[in-house]
Every structure is written in C-alpha cells, then in structure tokens.
Backbone as a chain_set.jsonl record, in Angstrom:
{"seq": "XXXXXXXXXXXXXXXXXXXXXXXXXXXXXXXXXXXXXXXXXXXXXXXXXXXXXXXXXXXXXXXXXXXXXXXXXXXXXXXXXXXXXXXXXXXXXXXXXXXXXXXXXXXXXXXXXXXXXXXXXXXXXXXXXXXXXXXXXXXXXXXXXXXXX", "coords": {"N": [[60.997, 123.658, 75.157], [60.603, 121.519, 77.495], [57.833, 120.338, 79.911], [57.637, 121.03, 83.302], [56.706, 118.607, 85.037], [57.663, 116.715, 83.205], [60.279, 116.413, 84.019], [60.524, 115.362, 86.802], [59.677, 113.091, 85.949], [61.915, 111.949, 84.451], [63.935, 112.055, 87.087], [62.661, 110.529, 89.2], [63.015, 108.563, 87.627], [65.622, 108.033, 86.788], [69.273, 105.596, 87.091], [70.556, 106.68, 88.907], [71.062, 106.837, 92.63], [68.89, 109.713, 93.553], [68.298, 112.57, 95.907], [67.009, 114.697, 98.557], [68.078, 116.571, 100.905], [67.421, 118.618, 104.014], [69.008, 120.933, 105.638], [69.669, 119.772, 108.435], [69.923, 117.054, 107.683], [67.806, 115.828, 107.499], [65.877, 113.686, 105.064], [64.306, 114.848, 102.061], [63.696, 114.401, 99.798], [63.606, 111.411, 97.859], [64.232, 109.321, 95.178], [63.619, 105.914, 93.51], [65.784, 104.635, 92.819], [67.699, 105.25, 94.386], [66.575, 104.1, 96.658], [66.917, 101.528, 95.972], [69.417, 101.119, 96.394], [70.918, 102.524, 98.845], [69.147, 100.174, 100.178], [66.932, 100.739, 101.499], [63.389, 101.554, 102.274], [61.193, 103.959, 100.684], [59.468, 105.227, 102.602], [60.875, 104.712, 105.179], [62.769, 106.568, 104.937], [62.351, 108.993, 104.081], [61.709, 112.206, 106.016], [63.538, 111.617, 108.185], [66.974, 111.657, 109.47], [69.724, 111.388, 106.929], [72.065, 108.574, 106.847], [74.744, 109.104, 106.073], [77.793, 110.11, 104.571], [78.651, 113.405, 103.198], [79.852, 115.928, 101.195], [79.366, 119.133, 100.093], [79.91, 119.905, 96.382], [82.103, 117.615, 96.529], [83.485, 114.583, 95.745], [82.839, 111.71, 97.295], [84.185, 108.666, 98.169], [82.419, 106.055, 99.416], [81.38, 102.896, 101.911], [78.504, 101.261, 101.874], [76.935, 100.275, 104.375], [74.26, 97.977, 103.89], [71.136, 97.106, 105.515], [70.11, 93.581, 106.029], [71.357, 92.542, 103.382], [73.903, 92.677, 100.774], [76.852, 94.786, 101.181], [78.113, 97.568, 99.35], [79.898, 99.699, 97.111], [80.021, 103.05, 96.978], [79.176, 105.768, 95.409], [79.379, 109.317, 95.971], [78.118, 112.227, 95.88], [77.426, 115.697, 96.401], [75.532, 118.55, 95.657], [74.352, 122.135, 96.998], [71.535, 123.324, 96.971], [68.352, 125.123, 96.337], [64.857, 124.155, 97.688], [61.803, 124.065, 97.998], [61.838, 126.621, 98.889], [63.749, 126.608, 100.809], [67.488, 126.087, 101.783], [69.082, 123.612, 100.639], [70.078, 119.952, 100.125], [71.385, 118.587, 97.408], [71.614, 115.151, 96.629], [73.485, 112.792, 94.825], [73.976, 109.569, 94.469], [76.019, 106.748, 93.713], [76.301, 103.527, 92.57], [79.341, 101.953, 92.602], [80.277, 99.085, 93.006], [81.203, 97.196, 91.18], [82.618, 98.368, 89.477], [84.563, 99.179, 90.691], [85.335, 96.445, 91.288], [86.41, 95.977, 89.404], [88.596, 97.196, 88.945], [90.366, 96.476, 90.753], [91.089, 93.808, 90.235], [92.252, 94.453, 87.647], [94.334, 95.786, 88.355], [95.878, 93.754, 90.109], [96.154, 92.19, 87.721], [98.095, 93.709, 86.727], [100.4, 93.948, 88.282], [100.522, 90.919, 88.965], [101.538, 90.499, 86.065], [103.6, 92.392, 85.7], [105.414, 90.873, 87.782], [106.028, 88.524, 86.409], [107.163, 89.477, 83.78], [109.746, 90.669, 85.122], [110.739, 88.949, 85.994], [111.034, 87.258, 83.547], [112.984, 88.801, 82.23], [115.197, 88.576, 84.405], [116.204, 86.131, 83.966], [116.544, 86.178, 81.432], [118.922, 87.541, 81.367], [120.623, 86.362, 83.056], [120.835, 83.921, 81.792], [122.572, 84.994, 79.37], [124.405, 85.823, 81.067], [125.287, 83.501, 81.657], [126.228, 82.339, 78.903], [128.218, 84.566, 77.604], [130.05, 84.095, 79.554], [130.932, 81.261, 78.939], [130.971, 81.959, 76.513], [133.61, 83.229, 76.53], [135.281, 81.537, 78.435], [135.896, 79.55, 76.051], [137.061, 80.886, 74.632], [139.331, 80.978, 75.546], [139.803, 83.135, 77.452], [139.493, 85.516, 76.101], [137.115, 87.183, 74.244], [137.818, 88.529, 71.479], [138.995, 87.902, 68.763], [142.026, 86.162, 67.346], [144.123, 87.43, 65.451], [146.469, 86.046, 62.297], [149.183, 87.94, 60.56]], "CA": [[61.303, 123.239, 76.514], [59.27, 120.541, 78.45], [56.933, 120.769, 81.462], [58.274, 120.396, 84.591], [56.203, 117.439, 85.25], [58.353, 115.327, 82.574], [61.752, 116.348, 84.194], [60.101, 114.562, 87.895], [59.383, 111.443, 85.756], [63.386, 112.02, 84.827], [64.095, 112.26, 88.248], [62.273, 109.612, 89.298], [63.3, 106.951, 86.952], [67.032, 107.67, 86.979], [69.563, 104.881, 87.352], [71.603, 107.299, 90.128], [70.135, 107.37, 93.481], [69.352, 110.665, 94.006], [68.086, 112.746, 97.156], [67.506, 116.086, 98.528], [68.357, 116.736, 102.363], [67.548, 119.902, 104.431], [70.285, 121.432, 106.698], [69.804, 118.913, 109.394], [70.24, 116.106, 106.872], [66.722, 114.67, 107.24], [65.718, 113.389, 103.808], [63.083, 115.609, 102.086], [63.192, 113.696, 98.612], [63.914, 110.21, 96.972], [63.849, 108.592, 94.148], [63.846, 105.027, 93.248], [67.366, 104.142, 92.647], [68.261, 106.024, 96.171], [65.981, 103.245, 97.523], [67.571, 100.583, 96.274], [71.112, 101.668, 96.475], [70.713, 102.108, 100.215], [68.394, 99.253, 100.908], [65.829, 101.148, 102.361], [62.088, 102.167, 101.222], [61.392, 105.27, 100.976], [59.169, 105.995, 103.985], [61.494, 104.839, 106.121], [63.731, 107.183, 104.996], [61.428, 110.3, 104.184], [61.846, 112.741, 107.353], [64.679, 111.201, 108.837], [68.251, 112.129, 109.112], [70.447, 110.325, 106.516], [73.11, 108.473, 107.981], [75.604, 108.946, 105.271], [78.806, 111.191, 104.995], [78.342, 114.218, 102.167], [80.317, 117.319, 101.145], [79.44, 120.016, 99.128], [80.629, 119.618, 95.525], [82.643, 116.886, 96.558], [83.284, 113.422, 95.584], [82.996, 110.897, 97.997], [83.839, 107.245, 97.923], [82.268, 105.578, 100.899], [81.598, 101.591, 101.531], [77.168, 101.27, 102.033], [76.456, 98.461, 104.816], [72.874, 97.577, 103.735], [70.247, 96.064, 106.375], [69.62, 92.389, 105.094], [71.522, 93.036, 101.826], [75.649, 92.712, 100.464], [77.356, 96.125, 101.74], [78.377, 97.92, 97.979], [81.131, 100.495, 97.035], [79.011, 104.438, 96.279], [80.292, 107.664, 94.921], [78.44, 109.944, 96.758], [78.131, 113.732, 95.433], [76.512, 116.627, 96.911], [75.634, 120.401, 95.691], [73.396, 122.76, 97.44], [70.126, 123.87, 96.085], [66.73, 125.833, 96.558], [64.29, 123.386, 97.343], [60.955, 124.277, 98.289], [61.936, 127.674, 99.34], [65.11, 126.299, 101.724], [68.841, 126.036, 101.393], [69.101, 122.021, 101.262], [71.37, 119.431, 99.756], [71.311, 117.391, 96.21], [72.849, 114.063, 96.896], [73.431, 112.022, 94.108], [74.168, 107.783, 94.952], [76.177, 105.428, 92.333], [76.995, 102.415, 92.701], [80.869, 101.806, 91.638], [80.927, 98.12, 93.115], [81.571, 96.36, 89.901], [83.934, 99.238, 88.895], [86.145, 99.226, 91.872], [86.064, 94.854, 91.754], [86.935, 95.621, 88.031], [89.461, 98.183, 88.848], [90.757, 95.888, 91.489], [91.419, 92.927, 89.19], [92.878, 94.984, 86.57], [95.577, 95.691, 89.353], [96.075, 92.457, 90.132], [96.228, 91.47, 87.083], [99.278, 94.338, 86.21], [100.856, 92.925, 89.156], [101.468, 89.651, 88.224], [102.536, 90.746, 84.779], [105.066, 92.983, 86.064], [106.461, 89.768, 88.286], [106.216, 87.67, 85.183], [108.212, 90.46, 82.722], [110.851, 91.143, 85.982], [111.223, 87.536, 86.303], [111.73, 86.578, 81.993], [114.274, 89.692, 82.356], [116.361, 88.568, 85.169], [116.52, 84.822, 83.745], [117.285, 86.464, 80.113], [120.308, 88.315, 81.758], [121.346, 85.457, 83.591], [121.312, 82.952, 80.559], [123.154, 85.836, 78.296], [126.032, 85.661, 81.376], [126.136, 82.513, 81.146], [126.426, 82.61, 77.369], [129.212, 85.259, 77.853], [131.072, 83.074, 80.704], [131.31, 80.216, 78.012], [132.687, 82.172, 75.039], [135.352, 83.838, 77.607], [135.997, 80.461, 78.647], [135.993, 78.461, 74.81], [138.155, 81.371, 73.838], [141.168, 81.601, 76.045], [139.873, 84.783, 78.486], [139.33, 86.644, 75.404], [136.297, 87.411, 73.52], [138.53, 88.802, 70.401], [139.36, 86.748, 67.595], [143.54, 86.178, 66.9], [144.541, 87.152, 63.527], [148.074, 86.549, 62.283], [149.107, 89.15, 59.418]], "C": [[60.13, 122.431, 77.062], [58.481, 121.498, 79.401], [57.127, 120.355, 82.116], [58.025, 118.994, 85.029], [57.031, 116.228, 84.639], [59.983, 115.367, 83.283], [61.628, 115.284, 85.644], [60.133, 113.415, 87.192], [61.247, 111.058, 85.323], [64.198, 111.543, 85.933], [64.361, 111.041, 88.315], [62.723, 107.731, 88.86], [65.011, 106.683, 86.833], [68.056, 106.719, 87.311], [70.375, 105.293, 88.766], [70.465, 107.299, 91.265], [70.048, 108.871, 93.524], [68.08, 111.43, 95.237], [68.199, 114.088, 97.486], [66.769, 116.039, 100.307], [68.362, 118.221, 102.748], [68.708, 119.997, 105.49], [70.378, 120.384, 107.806], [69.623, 117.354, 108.73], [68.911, 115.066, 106.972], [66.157, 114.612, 105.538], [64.119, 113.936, 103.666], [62.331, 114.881, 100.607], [63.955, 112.269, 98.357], [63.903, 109.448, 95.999], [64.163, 106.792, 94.073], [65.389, 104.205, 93.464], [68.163, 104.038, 94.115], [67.87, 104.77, 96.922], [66.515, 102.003, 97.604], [69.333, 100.461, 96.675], [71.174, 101.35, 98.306], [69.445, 101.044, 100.877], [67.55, 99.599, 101.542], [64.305, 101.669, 101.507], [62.087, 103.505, 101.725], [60.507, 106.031, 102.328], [59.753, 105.342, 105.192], [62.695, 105.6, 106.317], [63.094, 109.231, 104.864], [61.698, 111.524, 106.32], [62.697, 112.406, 108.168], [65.891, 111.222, 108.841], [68.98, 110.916, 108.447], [71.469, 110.56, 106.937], [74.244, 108.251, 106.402], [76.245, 109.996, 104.673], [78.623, 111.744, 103.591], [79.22, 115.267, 102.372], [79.898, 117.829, 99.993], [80.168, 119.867, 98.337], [82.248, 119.091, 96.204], [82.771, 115.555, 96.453], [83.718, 112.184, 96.633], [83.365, 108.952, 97.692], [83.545, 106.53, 99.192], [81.527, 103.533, 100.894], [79.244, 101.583, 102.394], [77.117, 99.968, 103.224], [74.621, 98.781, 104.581], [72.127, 96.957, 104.799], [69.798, 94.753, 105.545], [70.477, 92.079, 103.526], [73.36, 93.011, 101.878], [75.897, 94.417, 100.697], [77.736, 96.418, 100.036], [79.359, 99.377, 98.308], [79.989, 101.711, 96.469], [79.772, 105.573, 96.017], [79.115, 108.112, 94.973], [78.757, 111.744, 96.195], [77.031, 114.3, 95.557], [76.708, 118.036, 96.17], [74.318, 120.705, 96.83], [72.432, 122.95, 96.442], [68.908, 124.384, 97.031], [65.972, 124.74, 96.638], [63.069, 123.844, 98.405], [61.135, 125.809, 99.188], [62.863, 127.663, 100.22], [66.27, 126.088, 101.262], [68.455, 124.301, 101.728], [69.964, 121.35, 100.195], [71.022, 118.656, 98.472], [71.866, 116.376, 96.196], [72.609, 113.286, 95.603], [74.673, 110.654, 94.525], [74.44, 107.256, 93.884], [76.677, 104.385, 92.742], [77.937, 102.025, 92.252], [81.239, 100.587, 92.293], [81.852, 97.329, 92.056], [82.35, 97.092, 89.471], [84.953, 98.886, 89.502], [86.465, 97.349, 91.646], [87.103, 95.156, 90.33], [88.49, 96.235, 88.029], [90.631, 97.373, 89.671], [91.731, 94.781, 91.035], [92.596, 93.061, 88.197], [94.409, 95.38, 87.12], [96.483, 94.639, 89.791], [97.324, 91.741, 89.185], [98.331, 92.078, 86.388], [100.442, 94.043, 86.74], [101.399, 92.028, 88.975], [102.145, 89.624, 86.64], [103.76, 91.256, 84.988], [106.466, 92.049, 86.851], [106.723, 88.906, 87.277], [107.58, 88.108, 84.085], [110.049, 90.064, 83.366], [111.406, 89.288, 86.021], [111.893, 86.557, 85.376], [113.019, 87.489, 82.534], [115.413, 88.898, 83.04], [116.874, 87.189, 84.88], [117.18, 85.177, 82.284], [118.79, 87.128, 80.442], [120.858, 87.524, 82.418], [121.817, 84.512, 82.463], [122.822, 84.115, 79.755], [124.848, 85.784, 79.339], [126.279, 84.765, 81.304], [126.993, 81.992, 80.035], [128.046, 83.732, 77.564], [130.527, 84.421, 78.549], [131.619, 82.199, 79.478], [132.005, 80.588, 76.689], [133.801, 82.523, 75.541], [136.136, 82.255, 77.623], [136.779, 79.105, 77.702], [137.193, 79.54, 74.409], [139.334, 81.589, 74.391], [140.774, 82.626, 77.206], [139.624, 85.254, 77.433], [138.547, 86.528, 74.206], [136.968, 87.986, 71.765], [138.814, 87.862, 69.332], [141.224, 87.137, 67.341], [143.889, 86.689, 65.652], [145.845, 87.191, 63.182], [148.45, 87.307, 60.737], [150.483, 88.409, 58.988]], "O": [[58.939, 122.738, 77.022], [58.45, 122.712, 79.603], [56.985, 119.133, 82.097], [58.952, 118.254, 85.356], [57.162, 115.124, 85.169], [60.776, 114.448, 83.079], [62.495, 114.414, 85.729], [60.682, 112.503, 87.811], [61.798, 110.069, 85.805], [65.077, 110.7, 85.753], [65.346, 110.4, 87.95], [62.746, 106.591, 89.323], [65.576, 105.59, 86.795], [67.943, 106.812, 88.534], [70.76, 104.45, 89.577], [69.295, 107.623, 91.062], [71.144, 109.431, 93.537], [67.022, 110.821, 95.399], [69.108, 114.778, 97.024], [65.674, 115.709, 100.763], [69.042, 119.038, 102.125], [69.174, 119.009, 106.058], [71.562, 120.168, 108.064], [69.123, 116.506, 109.469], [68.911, 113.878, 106.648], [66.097, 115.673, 104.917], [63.152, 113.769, 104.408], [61.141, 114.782, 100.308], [65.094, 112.221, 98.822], [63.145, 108.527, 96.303], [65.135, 106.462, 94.752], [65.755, 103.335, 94.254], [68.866, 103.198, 94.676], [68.655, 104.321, 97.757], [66.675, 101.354, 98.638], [70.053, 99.612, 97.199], [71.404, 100.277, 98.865], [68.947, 101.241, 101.985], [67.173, 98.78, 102.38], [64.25, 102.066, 100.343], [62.644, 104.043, 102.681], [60.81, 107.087, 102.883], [59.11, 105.424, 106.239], [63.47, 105.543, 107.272], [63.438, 110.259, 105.447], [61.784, 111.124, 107.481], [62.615, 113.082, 109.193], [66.222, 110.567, 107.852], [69.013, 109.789, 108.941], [72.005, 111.605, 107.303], [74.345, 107.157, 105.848], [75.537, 110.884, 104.198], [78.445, 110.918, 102.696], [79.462, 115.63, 103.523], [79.978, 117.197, 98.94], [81.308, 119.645, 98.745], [83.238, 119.807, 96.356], [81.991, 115.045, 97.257], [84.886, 111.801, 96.701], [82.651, 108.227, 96.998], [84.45, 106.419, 100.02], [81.256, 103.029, 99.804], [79.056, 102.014, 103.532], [77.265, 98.799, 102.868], [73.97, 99.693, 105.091], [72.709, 95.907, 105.071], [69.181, 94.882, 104.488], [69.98, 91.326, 102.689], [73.987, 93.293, 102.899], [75.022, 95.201, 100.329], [77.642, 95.398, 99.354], [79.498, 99.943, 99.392], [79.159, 101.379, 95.622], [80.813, 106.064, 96.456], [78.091, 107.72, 94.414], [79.898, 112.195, 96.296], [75.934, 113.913, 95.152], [77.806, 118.585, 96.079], [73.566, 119.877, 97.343], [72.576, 122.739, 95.237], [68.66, 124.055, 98.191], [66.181, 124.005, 95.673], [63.368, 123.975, 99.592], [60.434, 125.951, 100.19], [63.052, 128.793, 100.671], [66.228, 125.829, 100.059], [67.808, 123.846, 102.671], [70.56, 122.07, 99.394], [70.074, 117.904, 98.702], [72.956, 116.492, 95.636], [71.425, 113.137, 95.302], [75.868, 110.792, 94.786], [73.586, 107.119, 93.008], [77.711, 104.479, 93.403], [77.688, 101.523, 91.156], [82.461, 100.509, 92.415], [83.018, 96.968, 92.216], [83.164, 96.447, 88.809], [86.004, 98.405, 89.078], [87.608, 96.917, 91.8], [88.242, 94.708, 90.197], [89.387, 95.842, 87.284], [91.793, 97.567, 89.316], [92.922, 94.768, 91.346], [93.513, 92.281, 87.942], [95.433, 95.292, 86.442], [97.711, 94.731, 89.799], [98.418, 91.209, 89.372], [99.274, 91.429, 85.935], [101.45, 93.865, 86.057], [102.617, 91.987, 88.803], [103.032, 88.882, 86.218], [104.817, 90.763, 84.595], [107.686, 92.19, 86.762], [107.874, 88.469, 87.293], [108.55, 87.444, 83.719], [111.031, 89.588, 82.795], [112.543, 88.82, 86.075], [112.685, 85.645, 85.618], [113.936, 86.97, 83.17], [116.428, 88.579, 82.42], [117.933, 86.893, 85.435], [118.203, 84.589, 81.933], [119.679, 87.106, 79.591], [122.022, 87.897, 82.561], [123.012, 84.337, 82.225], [123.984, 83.708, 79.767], [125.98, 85.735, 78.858], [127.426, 84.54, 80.917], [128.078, 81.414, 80.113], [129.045, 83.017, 77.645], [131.655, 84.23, 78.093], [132.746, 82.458, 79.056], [132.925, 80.094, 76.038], [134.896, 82.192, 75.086], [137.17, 81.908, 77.053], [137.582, 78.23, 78.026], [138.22, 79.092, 73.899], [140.248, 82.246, 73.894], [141.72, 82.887, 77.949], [139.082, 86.227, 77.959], [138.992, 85.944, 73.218], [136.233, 87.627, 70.845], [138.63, 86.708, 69.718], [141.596, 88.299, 67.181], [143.819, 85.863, 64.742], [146.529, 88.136, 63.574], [147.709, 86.999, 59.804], [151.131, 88.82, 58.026]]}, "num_chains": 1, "name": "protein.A"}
C-alpha cells in the first residue's frame, strides 16, 4: 500500500474536477481540474460558498456559465465524507460538453435517417401501386392468367 502523500498527488493531478465542501457549502478543497472546469482559481474559491447545485450520491447534469470563458455541459456528483474531523461533501466535476454535442449529433443524425428510410418506403409502396394499377389495367381487371382446358 502507498503513502498517503502519493494518493494527494492523485488527487491533485486528476482529469475530474474534484472538491470537498463543508455543510454550508463553502469550499474547503480543490484540485486543479475543479479550477479549470469552473473557471475560477483556486483562492477565489477556497472559503467561499460554491455556487453550484449538488445532491448526495446523485448525478447531476447542470449547464457551467464561466466568468470570461464558453459556458460547458458538467456531471456533477456528490458523496459525503469525513474530512478533517467534519461531515462535508466530495464533489466530483466532468466535463460532458463534447459528449452531449456528440450525443446531440448522433440524434440528429438518426433523425434524418429515419426521414430518409420513411420517405424510400412510402415512394417504394407508391411505385409498387402503381406497378399493380398497370398489370390490373394491361390485364383486363384481373391479375390471373386465362387458361382454356
């Protein structure tokens, strides 16, 4: 098992923001990621209530407006935890812009396939009556063949 010390540089270097809030939601920790995720450095966020909606093991999807910076899509997840001898909050920050545009797209994209499909269909069933209409009509009214015995 390591030494605590290497799980902080863990922490620390993580691509997730992550964050640990006491009961009155002022921010007690930060890491890197957290910082850029929400656009803020970290001592302006240190001691200060974060302004951003959390539930207990629950997954949030909420929309970030940034100061100076493009607003981004986050999946926001909280547990509780012990932290320095207090009940306080674990937030972990991802960024799912590029998911959700991708996810977005991919909708889109099923979308216009489905009008494309619905649209061969209803022209293949139209040709086929026409096709139908014309042997009715080459044969007399009647699709059958004559035979004389």
């Amino acid at each position: 098992m390591r030494a605590p010390k290497d799980y902080g540089e863990v922490i620390l270097r993580h691509p997730d923001g992550i964050m640990v809030v006491d009961r009155k939601k002022n921010v007690l920790f930060v890491n890197a990621a957290a910082e850029g995720i929400l656009g803020r450095r970290q001592r302006n966020l240190l001691g200060k209530p974060l302004k951003l909606s959390f539930k207990d093991d629950n997954l949030i999807e909420t929309r970030l407006l940034r100061p100076g910076r493009a607003s981004l899509i986050a999946e926001v997840r909280s547990v509780s935890v012990d932290w320095k001898k207090q009940r306080a909050h674990l937030i972990t920050v991802r960024d799912i812009t590029r998911r959700k545009k991708d996810q977005d797209e991919l909708h889109r994209t099923l979308d216009n396939l489905k009008f494309v499909l619905n649209t061969e269909i209803d022209l293949v069933l139209a040709a086929r009556d026409d096709i139908i209409a014309a042997i009715v009509k080459h044969y007399g009214g009647s699709t059958a063949q004559k035979t004389d015995l």
